[in-house]
Rosetta silent file (secondary structure, phi, psi, omega in degrees, C-alpha in Angstrom):
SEQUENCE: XXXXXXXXXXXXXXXXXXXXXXXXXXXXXXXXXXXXXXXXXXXXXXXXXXXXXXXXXXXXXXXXXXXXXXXXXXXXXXXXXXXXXXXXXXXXXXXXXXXXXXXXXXXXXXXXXXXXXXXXXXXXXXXXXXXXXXXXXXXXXXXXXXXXXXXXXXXXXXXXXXXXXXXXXXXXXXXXXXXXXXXXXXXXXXXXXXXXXXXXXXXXXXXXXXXXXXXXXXXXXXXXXXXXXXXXXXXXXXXXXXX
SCORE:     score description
SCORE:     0.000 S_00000001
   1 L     0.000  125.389  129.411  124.723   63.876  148.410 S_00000001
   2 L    -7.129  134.649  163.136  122.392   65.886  146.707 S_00000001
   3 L  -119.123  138.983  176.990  118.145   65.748  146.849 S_00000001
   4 E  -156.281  115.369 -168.763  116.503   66.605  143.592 S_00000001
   5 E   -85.661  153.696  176.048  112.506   66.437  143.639 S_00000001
   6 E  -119.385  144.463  176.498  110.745   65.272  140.925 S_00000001
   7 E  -102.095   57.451  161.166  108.301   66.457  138.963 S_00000001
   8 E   -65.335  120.690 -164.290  106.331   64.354  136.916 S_00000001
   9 E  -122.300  140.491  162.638  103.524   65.738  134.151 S_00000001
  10 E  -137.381  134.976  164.214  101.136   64.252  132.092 S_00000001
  11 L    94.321   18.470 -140.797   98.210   65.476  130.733 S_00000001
  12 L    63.234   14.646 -162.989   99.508   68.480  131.794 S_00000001
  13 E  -122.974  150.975  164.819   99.183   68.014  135.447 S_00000001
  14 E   -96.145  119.435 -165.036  101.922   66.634  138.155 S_00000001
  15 E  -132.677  148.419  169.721  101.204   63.319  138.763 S_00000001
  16 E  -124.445  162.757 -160.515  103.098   60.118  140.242 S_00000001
  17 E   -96.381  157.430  165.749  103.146   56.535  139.161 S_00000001
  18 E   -98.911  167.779  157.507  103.198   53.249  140.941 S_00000001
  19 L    40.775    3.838 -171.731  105.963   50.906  139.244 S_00000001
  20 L    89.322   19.890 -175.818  105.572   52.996  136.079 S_00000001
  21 E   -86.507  103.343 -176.840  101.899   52.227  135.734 S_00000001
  22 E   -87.068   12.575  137.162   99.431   54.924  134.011 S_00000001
  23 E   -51.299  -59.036  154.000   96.877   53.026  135.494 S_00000001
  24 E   -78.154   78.105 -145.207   97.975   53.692  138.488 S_00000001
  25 E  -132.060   96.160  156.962   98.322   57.295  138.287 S_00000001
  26 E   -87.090  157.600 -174.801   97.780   60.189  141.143 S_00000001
  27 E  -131.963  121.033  165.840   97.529   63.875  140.375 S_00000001
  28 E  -123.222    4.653  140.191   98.925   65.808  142.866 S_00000001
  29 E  -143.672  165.035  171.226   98.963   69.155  141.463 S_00000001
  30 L  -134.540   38.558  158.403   97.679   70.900  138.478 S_00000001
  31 L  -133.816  128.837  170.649  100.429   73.541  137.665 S_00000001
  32 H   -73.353  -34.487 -153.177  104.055   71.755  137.129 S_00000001
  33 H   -83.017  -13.209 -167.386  105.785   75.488  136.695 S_00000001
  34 H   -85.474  -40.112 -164.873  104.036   76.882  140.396 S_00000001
  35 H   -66.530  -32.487  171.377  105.144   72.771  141.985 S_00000001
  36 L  -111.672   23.339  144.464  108.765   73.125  140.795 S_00000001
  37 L  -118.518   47.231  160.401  109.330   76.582  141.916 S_00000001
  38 L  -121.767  -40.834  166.406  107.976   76.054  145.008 S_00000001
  39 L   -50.413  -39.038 -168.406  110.387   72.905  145.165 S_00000001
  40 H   -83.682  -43.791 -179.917  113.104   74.798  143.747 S_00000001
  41 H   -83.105   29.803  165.401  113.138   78.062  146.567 S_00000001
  42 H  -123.299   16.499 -172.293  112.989   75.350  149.037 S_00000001
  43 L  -104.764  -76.287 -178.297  115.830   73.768  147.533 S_00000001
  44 L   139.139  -42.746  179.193  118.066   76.346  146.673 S_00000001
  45 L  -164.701  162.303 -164.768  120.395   74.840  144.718 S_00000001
  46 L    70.680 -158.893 -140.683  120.646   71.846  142.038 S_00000001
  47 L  -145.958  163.943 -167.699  118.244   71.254  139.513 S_00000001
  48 E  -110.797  118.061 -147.871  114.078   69.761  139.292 S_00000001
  49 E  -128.940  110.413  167.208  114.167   66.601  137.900 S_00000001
  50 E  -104.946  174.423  179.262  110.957   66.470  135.142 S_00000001
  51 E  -140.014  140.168 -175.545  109.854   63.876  133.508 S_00000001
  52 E  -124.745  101.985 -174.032  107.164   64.055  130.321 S_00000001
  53 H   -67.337  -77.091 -157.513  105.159   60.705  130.839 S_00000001
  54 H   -53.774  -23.279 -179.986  103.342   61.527  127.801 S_00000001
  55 H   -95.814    6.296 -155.838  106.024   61.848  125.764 S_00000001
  56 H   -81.580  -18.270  167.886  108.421   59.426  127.264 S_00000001
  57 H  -105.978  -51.023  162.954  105.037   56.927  125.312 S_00000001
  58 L   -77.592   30.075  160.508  104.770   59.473  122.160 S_00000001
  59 L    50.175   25.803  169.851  107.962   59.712  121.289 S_00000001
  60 L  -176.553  153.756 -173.994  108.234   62.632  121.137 S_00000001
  61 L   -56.110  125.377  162.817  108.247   66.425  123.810 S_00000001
  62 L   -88.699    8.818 -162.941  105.125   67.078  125.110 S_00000001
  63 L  -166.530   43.998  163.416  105.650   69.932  127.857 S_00000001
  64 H   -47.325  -64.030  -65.905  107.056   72.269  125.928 S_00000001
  65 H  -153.725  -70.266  171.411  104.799   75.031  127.004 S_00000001
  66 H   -30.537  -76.800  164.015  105.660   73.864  131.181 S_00000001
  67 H   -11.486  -87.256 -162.819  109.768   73.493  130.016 S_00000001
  68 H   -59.722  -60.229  171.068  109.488   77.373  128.977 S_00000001
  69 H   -11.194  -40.345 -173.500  107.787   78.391  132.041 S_00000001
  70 H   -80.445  -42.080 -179.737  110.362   77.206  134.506 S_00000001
  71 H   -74.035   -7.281  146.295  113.033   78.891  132.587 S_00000001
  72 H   -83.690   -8.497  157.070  110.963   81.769  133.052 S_00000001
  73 L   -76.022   -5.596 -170.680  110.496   81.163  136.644 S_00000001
  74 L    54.940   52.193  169.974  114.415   81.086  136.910 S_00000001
  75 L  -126.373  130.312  175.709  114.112   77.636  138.114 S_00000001
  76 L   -77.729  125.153 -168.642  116.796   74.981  136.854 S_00000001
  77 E  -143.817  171.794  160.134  115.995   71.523  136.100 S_00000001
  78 E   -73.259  159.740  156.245  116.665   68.434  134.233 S_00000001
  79 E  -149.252  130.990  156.171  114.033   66.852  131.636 S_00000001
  80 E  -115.070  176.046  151.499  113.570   63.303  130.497 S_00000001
  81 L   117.680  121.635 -177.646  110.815   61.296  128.798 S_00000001
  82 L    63.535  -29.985  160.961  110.845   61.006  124.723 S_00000001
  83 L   -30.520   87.288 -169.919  113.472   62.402  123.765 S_00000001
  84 L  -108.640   -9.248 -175.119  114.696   60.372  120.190 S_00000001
  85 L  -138.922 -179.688 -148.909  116.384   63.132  118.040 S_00000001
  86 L  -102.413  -66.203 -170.158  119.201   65.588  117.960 S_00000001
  87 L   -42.948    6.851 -169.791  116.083   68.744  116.884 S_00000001
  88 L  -127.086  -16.342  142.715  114.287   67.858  120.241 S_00000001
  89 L  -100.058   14.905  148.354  117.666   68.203  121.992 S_00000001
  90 L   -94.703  -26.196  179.927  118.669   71.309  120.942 S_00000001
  91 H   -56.003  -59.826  174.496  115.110   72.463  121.512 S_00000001
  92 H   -16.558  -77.332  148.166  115.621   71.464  124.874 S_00000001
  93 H   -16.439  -80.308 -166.464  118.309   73.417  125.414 S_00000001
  94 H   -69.568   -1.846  156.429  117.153   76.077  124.255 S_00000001
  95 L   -72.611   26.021 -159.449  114.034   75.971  126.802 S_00000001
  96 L    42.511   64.504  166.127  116.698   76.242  129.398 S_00000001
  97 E   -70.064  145.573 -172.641  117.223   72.628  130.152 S_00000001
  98 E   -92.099  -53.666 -148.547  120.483   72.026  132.390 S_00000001
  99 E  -133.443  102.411  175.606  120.541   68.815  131.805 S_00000001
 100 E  -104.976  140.006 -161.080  119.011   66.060  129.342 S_00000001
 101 E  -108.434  119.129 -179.136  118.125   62.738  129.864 S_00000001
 102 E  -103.962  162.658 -177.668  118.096   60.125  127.261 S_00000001
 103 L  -135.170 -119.924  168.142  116.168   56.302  127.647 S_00000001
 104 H   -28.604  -65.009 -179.453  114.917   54.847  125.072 S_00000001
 105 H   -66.962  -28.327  175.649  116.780   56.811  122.381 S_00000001
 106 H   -71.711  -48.145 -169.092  120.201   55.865  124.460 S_00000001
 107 H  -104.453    6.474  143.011  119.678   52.097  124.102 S_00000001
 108 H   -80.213  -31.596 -165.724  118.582   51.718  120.366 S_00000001
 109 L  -125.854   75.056  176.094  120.487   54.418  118.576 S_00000001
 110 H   -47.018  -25.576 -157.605  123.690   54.210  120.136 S_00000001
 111 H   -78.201  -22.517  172.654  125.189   56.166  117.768 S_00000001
 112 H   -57.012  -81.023 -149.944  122.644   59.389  118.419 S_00000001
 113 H   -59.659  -14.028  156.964  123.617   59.122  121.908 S_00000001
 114 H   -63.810  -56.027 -165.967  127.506   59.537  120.988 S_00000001
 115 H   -61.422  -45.318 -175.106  126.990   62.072  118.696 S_00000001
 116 H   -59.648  -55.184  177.990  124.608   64.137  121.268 S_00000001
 117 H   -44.556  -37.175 -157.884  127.435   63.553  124.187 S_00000001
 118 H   -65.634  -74.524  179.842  130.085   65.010  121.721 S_00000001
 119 H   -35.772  -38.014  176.619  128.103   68.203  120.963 S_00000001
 120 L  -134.641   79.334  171.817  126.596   68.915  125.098 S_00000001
 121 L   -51.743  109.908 -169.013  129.855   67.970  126.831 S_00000001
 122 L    64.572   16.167  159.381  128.537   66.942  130.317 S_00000001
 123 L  -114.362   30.461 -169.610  124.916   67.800  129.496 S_00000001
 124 E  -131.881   92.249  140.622  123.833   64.453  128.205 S_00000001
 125 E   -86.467  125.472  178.665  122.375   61.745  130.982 S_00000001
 126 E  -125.483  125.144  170.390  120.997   58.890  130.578 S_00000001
 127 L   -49.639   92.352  162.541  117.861   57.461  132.684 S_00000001
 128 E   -82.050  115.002 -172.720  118.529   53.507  133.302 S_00000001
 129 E  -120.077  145.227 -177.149  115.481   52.300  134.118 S_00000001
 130 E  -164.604  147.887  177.757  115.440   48.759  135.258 S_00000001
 131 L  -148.491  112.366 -171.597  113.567   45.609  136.394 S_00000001
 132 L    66.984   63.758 -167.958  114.635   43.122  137.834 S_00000001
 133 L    44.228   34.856  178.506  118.446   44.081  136.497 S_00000001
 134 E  -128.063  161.914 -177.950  117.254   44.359  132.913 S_00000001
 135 E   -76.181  159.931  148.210  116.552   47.755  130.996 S_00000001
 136 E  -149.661  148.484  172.757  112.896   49.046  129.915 S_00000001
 137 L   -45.035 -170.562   76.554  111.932   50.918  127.588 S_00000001
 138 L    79.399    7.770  176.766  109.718   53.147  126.286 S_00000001
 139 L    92.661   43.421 -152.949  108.216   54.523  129.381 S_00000001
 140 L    39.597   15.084 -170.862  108.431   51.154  131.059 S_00000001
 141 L  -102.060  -17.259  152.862  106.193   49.368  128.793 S_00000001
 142 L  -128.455  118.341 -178.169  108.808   47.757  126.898 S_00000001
 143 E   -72.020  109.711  159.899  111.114   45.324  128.678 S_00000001
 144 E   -60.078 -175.409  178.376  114.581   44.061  127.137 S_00000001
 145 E  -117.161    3.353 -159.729  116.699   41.414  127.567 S_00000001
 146 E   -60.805  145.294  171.654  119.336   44.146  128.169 S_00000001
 147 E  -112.222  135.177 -157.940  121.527   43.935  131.395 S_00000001
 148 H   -47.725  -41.059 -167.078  121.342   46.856  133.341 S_00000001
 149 H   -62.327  -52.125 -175.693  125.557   46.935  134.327 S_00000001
 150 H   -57.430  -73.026 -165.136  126.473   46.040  130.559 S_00000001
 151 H   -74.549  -10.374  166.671  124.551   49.090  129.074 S_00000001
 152 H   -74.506   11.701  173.425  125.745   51.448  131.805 S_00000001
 153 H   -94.894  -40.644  153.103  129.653   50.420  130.540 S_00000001
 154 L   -60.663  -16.666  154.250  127.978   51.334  127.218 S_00000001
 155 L  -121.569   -7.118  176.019  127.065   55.272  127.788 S_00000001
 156 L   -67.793  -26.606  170.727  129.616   55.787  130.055 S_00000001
 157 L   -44.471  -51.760  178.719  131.659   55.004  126.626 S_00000001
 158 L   -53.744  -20.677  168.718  129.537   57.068  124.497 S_00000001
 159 L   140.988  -47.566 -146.806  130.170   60.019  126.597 S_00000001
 160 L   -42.694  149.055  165.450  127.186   60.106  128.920 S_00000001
 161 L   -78.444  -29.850 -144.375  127.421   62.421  131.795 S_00000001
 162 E  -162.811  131.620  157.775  125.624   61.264  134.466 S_00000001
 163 E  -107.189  153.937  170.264  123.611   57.758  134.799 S_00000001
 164 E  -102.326  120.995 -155.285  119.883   57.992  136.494 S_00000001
 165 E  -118.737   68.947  155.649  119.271   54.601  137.958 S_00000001
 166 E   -47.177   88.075 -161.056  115.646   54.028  138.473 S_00000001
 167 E   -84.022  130.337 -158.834  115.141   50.545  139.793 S_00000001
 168 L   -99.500   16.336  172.642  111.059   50.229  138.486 S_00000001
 169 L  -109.235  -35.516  169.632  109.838   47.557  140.771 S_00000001
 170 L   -69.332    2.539 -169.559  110.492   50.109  143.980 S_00000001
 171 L   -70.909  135.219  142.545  109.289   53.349  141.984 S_00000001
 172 L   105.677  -18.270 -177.562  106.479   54.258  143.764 S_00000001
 173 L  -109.355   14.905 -172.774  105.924   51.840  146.556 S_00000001
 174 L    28.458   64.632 -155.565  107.166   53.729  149.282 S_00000001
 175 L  -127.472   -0.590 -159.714  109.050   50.502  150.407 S_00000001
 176 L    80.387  164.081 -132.142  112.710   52.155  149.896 S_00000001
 177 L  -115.007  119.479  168.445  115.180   52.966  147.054 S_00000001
 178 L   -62.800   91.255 -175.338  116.921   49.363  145.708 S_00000001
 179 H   -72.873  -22.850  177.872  120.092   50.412  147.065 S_00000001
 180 H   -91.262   -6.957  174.012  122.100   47.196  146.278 S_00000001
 181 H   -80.075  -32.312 -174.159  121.191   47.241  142.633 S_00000001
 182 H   -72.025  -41.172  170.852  122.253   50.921  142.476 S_00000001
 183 L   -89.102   10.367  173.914  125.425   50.289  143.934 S_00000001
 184 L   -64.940  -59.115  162.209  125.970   47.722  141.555 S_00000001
 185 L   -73.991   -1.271  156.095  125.840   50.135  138.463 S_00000001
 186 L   -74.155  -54.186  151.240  127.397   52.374  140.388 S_00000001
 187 L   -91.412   30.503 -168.099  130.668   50.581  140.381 S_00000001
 188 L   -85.570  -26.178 -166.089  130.653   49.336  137.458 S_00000001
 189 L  -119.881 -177.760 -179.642  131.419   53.049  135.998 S_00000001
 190 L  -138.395   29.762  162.675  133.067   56.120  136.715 S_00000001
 191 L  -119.125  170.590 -151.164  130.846   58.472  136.274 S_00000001
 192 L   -83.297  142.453 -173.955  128.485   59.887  138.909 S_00000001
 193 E   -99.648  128.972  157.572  125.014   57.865  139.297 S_00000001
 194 E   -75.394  112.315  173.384  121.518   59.145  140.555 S_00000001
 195 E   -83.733  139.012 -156.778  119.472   56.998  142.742 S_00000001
 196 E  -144.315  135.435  167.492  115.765   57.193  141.967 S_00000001
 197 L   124.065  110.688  159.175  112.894   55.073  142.965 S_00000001
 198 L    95.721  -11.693 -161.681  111.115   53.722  146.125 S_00000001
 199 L   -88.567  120.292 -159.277  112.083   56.746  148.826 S_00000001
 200 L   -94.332  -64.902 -176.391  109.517   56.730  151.418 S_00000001
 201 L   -95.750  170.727  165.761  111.476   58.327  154.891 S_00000001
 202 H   -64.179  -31.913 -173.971  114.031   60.360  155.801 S_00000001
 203 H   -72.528   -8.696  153.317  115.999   57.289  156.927 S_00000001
 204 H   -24.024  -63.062 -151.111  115.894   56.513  153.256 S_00000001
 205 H   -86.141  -42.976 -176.609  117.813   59.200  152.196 S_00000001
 206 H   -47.352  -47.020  161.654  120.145   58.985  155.461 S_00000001
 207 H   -71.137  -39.228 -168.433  121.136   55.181  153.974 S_00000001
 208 H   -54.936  -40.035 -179.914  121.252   56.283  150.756 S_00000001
 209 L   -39.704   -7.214  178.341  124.528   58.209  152.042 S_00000001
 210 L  -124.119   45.193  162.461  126.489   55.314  152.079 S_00000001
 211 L  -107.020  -21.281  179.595  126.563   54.385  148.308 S_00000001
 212 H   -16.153  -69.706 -175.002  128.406   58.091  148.268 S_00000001
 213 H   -37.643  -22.337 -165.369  131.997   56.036  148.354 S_00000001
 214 H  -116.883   13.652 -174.742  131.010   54.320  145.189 S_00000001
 215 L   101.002   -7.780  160.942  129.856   57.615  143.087 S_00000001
 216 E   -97.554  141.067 -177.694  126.272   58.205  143.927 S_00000001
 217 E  -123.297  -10.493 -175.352  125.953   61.747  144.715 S_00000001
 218 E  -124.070  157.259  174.656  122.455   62.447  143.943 S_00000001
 219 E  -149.285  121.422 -179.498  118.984   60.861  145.117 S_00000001
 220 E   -72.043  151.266 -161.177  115.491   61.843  143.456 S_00000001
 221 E  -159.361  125.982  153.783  112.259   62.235  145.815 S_00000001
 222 L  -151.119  -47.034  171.385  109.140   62.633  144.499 S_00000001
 223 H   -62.500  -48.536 -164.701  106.059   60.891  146.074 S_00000001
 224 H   -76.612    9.248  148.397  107.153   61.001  149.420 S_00000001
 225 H   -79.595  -46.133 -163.346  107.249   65.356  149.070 S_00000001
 226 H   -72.678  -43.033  167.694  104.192   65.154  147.658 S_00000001
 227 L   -67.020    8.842 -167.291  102.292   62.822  150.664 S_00000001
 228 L    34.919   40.364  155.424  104.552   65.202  153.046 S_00000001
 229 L   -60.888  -20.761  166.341  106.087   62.659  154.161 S_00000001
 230 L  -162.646 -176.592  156.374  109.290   65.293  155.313 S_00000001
 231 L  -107.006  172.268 -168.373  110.181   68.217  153.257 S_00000001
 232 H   -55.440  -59.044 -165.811  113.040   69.384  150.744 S_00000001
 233 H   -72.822   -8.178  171.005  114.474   70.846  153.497 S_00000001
 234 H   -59.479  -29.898  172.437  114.357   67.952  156.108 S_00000001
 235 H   -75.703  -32.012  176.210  116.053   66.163  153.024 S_00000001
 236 H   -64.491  -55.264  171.966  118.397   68.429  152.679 S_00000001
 237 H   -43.021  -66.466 -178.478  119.351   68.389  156.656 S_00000001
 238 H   -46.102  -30.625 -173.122  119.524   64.473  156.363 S_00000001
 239 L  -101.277   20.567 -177.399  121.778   64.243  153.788 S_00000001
 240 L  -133.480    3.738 -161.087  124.001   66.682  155.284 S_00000001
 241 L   -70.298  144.692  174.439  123.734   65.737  158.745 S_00000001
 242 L   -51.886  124.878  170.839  127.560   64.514  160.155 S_00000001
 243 L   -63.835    0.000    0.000  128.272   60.742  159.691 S_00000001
C-alpha cells in the first residue's frame, strides 16, 4: 500500500477542511508548489494528490498557475476539484497531471466521463465522495440520493481507472479513515480504490493494510502531515513494515 499526501489549495494557499466545510478551513502553508515538493523528496515515489477547493465550487480550474509549477519542480501528482469538460482535461494534461480526477462531472455527464476514459486510458479517476453511503457533489455542498456502491459499478463501466473513496463525515476529524465503508466499494469493483479521509496515526495507516486483499492499494494523508502527527516517511515504514 501506497501513502500519497495531500495537498489542498484555495485561495491560493494549502489549507485543510473539516468534513468538507470552508468554514472550517486551516491554512497551513502559503506556497502549494514549495509543500508538495517537500512532500514529494520525502516520498520518493507515487504521485501528490491536489485538490482545487475553489474550483471543485466554480466549476471550473483554478490553480493553474500552482499545476505548472510542480511540473516544473519535477514533482508528479494527481489533481481533482472542478473539472466538467474535455478542454480542462486536456489542459490538465498538458500541465503535467499524472492523473485526473473527476466528481461532479463523473456523476451527471456520464457520457463525458466515458468519452474522457476512452481518450486517457488509465489516466481518468474518479473521486467518490460520500456521506453516509450516498454521493456529494459539488465540493460537498450538494448531497444526492445516489448510492455510493451503485455509482462505483457505474465508472468502473465507463472506463474509470482508479476510484478515490473519500468517506466526508471522517475527512478531517482525525477520528480514523471509515474503513468498512471503503471496503465495501472496494469489492464491489475491480479496479484499484484509494482510501481518503479521517487518518489521524500511524496505526491508521497500519489497519488500513488490511483492506489490501480487497484492492485498496493506496491511502491519502493530509492533516495529520501537516499537525506532524508522523511523517511521509514514518508512513511509508508503516505501510511497509512485515505483517
Amino acid at each position: 500500500m501506497r501513502v500519497v499526501p495531500a495537498v489542498d489549495i484555495r485561495g491560493g494557499l494549502c489549507v485543510n477542511l473539516v468534513q468538507g466545510d470552508y468554514a472550517q478551513e486551516t491554512v497551513f502553508s502559503e506556497d502549494p508548489v514549495a509543500q508538495a515538493r517537500t512532500w514529494w523528496e520525502s516520498l520518493g515515489s507515487g504521485l501528490i494528490h491536489i485538490v482545487d477547493l475553489d474550483g471543485a465550487k466554480e466549476g471550473r480550474c483554478c490553480i493553474r498557475g500552482p499545476l505548472e509549477g510542480m511540473k516544473a519542480a519535477g514533482v508528479p501528482y494527481e489533481v481533482g476539484g472542478g473539472i466538467r469538460n474535455r478542454a480542462t482535461v486536456d489542459t490538465l494534461f498538458e500541465a503535467g497531471a499524472d492523473r485526473i480526477i473527476l466528481g461532479t462531472a463523473a456523476h451527471r455527464d456520464p457520457v463525458f466521463l466515458r468519452e474522457v476514459c476512452q481518450v486517457y486510458p488509465g489516466g481518468i479517476a474518479v473521486g467518490l465522495d460520500a456521506r453516509a453511503g450516498k454521493v456529494s457533489l459539488s465540493g460537498w455542498l450538494e448531497d444526492t440520493g445516489t448510492d455510493a456502491i451503485e455509482f462505483a459499478r457505474l465508472v468502473e463501466d465507463a472506463g474509470a481507472a482508479r476510484i478515490i473513496y473519500t468517506d466526508i463525515l471522517s475527512d478531517g476529524m482525525m477520528k480514523g479513515p471509515n474503513y468498512e465503508a471503503t471496503r465495501a466499494v472496494a469489492k464491489a469493483v475491480n479496479i484499484p480504490v484509494t482510501i481518503s479521509g479521517g487518518v489521524s496515526c500511524l496505526d491508521d495507516l497500519r489497519n488500513a493494510r488490511a483492506l489490501e486483499p480487497d484492492g485498496v492499494d493506496e491511502i491519502i494523508v493530509g492533516r495529520a502531515l501537516y499537525l506532524g502527527a508522523f511523517t511521509v516517511e514514518e508512513a511509508k515504514a508503516a505501510l511497509q513494515e512485515a505483517t
